[in-house]
Structure formats: structure tokens, C-alpha cells
C-alpha positions in Angstrom: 51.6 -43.8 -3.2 49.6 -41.2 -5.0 48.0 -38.4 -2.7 45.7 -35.3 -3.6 45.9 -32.3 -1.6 43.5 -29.8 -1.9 42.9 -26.6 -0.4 39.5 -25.2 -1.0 38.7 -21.6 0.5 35.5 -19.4 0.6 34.4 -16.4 2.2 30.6 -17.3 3.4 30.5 -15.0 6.4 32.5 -13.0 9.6 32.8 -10.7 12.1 32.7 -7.9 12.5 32.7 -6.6 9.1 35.4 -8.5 7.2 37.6 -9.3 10.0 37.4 -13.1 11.2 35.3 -15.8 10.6 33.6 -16.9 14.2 34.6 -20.1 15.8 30.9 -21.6 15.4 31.5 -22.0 11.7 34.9 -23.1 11.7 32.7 -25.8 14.1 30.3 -26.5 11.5 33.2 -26.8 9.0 35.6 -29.4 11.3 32.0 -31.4 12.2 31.8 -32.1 8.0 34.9 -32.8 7.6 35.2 -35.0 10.4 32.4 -37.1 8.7 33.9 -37.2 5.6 37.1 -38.8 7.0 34.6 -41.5 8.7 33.0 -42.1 5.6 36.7 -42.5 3.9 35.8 -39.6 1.7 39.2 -37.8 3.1 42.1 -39.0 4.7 43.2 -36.4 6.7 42.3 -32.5 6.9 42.8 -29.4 8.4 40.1 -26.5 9.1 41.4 -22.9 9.2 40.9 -19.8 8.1 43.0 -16.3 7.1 40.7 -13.0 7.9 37.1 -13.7 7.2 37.9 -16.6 4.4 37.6 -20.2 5.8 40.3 -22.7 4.5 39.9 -26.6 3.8 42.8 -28.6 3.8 42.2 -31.7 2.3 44.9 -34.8 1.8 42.7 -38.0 0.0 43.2 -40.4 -3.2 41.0 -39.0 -5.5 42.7 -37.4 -7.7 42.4 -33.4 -8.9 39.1 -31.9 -9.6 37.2 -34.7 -8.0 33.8 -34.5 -7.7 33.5 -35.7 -4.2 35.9 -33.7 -2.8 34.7 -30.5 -4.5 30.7 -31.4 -3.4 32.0 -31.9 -0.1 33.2 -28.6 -0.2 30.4 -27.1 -1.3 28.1 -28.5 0.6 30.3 -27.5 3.9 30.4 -23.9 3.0 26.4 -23.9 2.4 25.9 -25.3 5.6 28.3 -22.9 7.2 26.7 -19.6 5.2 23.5 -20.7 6.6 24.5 -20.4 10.2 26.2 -16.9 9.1 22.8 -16.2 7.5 21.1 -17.3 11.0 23.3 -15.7 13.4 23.7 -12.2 11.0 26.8 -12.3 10.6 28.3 -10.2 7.9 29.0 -10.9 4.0 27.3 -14.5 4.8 27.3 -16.3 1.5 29.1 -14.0 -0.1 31.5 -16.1 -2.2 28.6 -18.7 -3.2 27.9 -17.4 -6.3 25.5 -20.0 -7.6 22.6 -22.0 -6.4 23.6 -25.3 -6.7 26.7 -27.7 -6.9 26.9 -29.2 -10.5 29.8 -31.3 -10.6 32.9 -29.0 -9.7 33.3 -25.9 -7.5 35.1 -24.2 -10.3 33.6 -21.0 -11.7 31.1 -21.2 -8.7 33.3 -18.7 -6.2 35.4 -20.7 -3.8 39.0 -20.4 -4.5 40.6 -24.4 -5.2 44.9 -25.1 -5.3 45.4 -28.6 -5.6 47.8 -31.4 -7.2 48.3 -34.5 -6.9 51.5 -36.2 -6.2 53.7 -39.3 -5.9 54.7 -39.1 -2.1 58.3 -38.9 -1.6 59.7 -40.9 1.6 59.2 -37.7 3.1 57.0 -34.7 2.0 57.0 -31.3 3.1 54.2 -29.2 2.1 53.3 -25.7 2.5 49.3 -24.0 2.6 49.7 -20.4 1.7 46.6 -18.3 2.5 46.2 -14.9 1.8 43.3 -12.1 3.1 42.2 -8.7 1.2 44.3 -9.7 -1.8 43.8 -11.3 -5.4 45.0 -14.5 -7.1 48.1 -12.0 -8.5 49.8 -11.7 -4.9 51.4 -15.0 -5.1 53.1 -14.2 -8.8 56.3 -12.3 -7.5 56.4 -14.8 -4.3 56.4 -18.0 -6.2 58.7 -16.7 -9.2 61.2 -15.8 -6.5 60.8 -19.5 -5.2 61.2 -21.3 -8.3 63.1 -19.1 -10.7 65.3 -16.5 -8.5 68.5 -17.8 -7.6 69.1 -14.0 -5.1 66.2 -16.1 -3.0 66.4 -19.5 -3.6 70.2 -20.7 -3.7 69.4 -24.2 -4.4 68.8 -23.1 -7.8 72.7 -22.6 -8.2 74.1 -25.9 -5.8 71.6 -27.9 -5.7 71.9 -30.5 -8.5 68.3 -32.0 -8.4 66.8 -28.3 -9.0 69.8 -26.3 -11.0 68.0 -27.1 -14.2 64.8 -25.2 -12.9 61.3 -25.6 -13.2 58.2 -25.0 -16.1 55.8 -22.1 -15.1 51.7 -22.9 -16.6 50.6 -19.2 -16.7 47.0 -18.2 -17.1 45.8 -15.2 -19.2 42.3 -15.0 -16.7 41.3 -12.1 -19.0 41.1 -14.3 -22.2 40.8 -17.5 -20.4 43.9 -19.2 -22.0 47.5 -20.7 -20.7 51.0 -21.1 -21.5 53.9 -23.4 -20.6 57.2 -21.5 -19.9 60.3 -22.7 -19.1 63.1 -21.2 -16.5 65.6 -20.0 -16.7 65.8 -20.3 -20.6 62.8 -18.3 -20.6 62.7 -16.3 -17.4 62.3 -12.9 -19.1 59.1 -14.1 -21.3 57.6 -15.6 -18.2 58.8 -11.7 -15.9 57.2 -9.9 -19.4 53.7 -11.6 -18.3 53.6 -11.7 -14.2 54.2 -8.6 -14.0 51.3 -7.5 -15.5 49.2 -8.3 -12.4 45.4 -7.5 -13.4 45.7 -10.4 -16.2 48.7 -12.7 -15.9 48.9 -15.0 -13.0 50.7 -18.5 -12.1 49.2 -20.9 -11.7 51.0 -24.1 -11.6 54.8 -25.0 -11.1 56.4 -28.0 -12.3 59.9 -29.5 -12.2 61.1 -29.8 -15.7 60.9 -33.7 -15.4 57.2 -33.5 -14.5 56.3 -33.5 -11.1 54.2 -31.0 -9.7 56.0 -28.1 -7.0 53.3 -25.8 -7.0 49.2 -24.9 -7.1 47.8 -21.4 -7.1 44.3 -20.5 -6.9 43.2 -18.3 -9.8 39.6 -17.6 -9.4 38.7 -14.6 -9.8 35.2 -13.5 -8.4 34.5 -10.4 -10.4 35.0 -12.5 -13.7 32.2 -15.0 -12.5 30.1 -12.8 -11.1 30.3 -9.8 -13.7 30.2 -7.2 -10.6 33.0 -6.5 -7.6 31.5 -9.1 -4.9 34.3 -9.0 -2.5 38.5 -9.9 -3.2 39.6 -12.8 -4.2 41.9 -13.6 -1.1 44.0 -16.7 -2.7 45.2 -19.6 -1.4 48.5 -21.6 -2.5 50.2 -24.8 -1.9 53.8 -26.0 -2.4 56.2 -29.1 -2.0 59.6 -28.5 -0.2 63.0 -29.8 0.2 64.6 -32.8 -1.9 64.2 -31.3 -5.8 62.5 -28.5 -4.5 63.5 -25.2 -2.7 63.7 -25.3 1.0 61.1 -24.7 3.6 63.2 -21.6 4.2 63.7 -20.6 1.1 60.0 -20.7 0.1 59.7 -18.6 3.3 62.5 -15.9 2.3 60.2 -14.7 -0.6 57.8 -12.9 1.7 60.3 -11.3 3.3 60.0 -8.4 1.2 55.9 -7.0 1.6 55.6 -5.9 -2.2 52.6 -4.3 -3.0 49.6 -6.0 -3.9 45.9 -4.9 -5.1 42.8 -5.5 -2.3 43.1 -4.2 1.1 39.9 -1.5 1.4 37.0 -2.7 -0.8 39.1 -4.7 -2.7 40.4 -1.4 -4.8 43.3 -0.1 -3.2 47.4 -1.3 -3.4 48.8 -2.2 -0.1 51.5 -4.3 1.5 51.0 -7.9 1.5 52.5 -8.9 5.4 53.5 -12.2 6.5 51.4 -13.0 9.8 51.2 -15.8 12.1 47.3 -17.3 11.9 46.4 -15.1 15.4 47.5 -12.1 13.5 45.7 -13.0 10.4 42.8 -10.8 11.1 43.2 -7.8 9.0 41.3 -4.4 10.4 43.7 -1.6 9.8 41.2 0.1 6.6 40.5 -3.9 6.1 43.7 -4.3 6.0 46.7 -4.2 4.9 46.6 -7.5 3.2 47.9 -11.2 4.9 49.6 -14.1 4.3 50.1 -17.0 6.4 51.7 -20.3 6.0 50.9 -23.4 7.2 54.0 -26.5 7.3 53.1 -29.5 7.0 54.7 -33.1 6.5 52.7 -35.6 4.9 52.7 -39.6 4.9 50.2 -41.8 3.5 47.7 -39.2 3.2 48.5 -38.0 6.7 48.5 -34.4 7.3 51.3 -33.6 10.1 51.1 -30.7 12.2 50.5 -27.8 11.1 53.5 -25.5 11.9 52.6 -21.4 12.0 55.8 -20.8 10.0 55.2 -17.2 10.0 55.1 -16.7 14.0 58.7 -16.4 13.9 61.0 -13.0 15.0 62.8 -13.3 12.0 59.5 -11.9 10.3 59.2 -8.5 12.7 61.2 -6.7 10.6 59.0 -7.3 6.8 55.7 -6.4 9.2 57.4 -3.4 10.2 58.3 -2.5 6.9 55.2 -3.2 5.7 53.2 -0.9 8.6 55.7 1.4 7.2 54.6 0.9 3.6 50.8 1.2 4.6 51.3 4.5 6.4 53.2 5.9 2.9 50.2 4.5 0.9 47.1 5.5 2.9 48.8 8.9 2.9 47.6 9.2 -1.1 44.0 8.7 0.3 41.4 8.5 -2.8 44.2 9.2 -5.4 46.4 6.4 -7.1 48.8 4.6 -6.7 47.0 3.9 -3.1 43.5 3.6 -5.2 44.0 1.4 -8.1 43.8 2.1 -11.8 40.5 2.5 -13.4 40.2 -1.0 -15.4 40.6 -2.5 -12.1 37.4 -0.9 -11.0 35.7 -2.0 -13.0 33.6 -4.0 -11.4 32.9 -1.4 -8.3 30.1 1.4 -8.0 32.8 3.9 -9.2 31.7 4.1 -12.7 28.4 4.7 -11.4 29.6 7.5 -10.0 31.8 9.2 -12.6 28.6 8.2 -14.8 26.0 10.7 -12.9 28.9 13.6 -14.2 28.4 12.5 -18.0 25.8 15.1 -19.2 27.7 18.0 -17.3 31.1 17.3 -19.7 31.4 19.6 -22.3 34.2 20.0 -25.0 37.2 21.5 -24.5 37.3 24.4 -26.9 
């Protein structure tokens, strides 16, 4: 049978300051969604969050980009800005960047990965959800999944993946795509994810056309024309059985690479793999999370979740990347801690360097 999963995430309020989103609006959240699987709009969710950024996990039959799914949505995070609104708490509405729904959360500010698939006899799914990060954190993470045999060794004996997958990146600076194929072109697809500020995946697909992969690639500043808060993107992957293994897809967080967010949303920092109780960044907002949810799904079901990242095997990339946040914060205001100026754009720097203009004079 056909299923949709969708994970739709929006930062509409916390406490204190960016930390964690308070229980009384994940409440408000579950109470919707609750209704919405009475009313058959869903069959089966989940209501989480990562930091201050609340996280719908959605499994139903109506297919991507549906309207109803992506009202219900809206609607739910309106509802639970308005209690942040009432109650004070901080940055409440803050990813609710229009007035009104009109069709599709897209383009509005809440961050949507979604496909929808042909169930398998059984289906192991993955929610990623990152905090103090943008859509760019997941490039090096899911290219190590899907197209790195050194992390994913299925790619060499397993038969159903060793002819590798077809990456849809998205140019979110000139709003285009491309379709690239790995291996046969892994090092077109590297020239363009490495280039984190403008290239990011978005989609992963096995080269006979099912979907392994969805990435969130909203990106806030873009819609709103001014810095408004990170991006903090969420992700969701299929496991096992033509795709890489629960632990592979695991392995590629091992290593914390550096990512742009953590303070203000203009600073590089370590992106650490946390179980959801550690998920609340507050070390200079940060550094930046990831957590991952298992699931197994059947007939729209969502099983479990399973905190995959509450796991010993994992102390050692959070130590390396406490390590890695000491070395950065050591650079205080100066790069590569800060990031470059194009990606600061959209913050109160300029405005600052700007007051200096008329005291510049040439250089004789």
C-alpha cells in the first residue's frame, strides 16, 4: 500500500530563550493531531521536538504536498504560537512568516521532508531533526549514506544497492534543481554540496525510482528577506532491504563536521548527535543537534519511536564535538567561528559596518 510520511517542523515559541519548547505546546500540538487521526485526516503521528523547534510526524494516504496535511499543520502551529504569545514565551511565532494558510505550507516558514512510498513488508524509517543549524547540515551526512562506500558498505556487497542511488540537488540561491547520478557522477554531485551556503540535497532515490530520502530545504532568510532565526532542518530516510542499514545511516554522524548556526544563527560549530533529552542546546545556543528518531511502519502505522542516538557508542563524536566547540569559540568574533560575510547577510551586521561608511577614506 501507498503511504505519505511527512515531517513538518516550526519554531513558534520556547523557553528560555531558544532552548526548548514547553510541554504545554507540545499539548496543544498532540490535542490536534489527535483529532486529525479521529477525523481520518492522519493515520498515525508522532509529536516531538529538537531545541525550541516542534516536529510533526505524520504517516497518512494523501499523497505529498497535500493540502490537508499541510493546513493541518499550519493551523496546529497557529494555535500553538498563540499560547506562546499568551504565556510570553520567547521567539513565539517566529517561523510563521505569513498571515494566512493558502494552500501549502511551502514558502510560508515551516520546514516540510516528506515522500511517499510503496510499503515494503517491512519498513524502517528514520526522522532526522536538527537544532541551531541550516538545511546544508544534512548534505555531507546523507552523501555519506547514499554514495560513500568508507560508511556505508552495502554499497560494495550488497547487490540490491551496489549500483547506487540518483541525488535531486537544489541551487536555493537561484531556485533551480538537478538530477545526479552516483557513483558515475559522484564528483559533479561533491563539486556542488560542498558549497554549503547554496547547494543542498534534497531528495534521494534508488536508481530504479523509489524514493530513500527527503530533506527539508527551506530556508527562512530567502522568504523573509531578513535573518529571522536558523533554519533547524529536519530529514527523513528508508532503511534496510535496497537501502543502507539503520546502522549505517547512523555511522554518518559519527564524525561532528562543522556546520553554519549555533549563536544567532551566524557562527560554524559542531553538529552533535544527541539523544531527544539532550536535544536542548544552551552552550552559546548551542553547539548545534541532531537526533534521530527509528521507526517501523505498517499500514500507515507509526512504531515506536526508538532514540537511536541515546546510545554509548555516540560518547565519543559528543566529546569530540565539545572538543571542537572549545577550539571554535576560542576565535570569538573572527572567522572561521563567525561565518563569511555573504552569509550575513541577512543579520544587523551590515548595519553596523554601514554607520563606518562616511569615515573610509582612500588608501593613498
Amino acid at each position: 500500500m501507498k503511504t505519505t510520511v511527512s515531517v513538518i517542523k516550526a519554531d513558534v515559541g520556547s523557553l528560555p530563550g531558544h532552548v526548548k519548547v514547553p510541554q504545554d505546546m507540545l499539548d496543544v500540538c498532540e490535542e490536534a493531531l489527535s483529532k486529525a487521526k479521529d477525523d481520518g485526516i492522519v493515520k498515525s503521528y508522532y509529536v516531538t521536538n529538537c531545541g525550541d523547534d516542534i516536529n510533526l510526524i505524520m504517516a497518512h494516504d494523501k499523497g505529498v504536498d497535500a493540502e490537508e496535511i499541510h493546513e493541518l499543520s499550519w493551523n496546529t502551529f497557529m494555535t500553538a504560537g498563540d499560547l506562546a504569545k499568551e504565556r510570553g514565551y520567547y521567539g513565539a511565532g517566529q517561523d510563521l512568516l505569513k498571515e494566512a494558510f493558502s494552500g501549502n505550507v511551502r514558502g510560508m516558514g515551516p520546514g516540510i521532508a516528506e515522500f511517499e512510498i510503496e510499503e515494503r513488508p517491512s519498513e524502517p524509517i528514520i526522522v532526522w531533526a536538527c537544532d541551531k543549524t541550516a538545511p546544508c547540515a544534512f548534505n555531507l551526512p546523507i552523501f555519506k549514506m547514499f554514495g560513500n562506500p568508507f560508511n556505508t558498505a552495502g554499497l560494495i556487497i550488497d547487490t540490491k544497492m551496489h549500483s547506487g542511488y540518483k541525488f535531486e540537488v537544489h541551487d536555493i540561491k537561484k531556485g533551480r534543481r538537478i538530477f545526479l547520478n552516483c557513483p558515475e557522477e559522484m564528483y559533479d554531485i561533491l563539486s556542488l554540496i560542498g558549497i554549503v551556503d547554496r547547494y543542498v540535497i534534497k531528495r534521494v532515490f534508488r536508481k530504479s525510482g523509489e524514493i530513500a530520502a527527503s530533506v527539508s530545504t527551506e530556508k527562512l532568510s530567502l522568504i523573509a528577506g531578513e535573518y529571522v532565526g536558523k533554519d533547524d532542518p529536519v530529514a527523513v530516510t528508508r532503511a534496510q532491504s535496497g537501502y543502507p542499514a539503520v546502522g549505517e545511516e547512523l555511522e554518518a554522524f559519527a564524525f561532528p563536521h562543522l556546520v553554519p548556526g549555533w549563536m544567532r544563527g551566524s557562527h560554524q560549530g559542531p553538529l552533535m548527535p544527541v539523544s531527544h533529552e539532550d536535544a536542548t542546546p544552551t552552550r552559546f545556543d548551542g553547539p548545534p543537534r541532531v537526533m534521530a528518531l527509528g521507526f517501523q511502519l505498517k499500514n500507515g502505522e507509526l512504531q515506536g519511536p526508538e532514540d537511536l542516538f541515546d546510545d554509548p557508542s555516540f560518547d565519543g563524536a559528543r566529546a569530540k564535538a565539545v572538543e571542537i566547540a572549545d577550539y571554535m569559540r576560542r576565535h570569538g568574533p573572527f572567522q572561521p567561528h563567525l561565518l563569511p560575510e555573504q552569509e550575513l547577510e541577512y543579520t544587523t551586521l551590515p548595519d553596523v559596518i554601514e554607520k563606518m561608511e562616511d569615515r573610509f577614506e582612500a588608501i593613498e
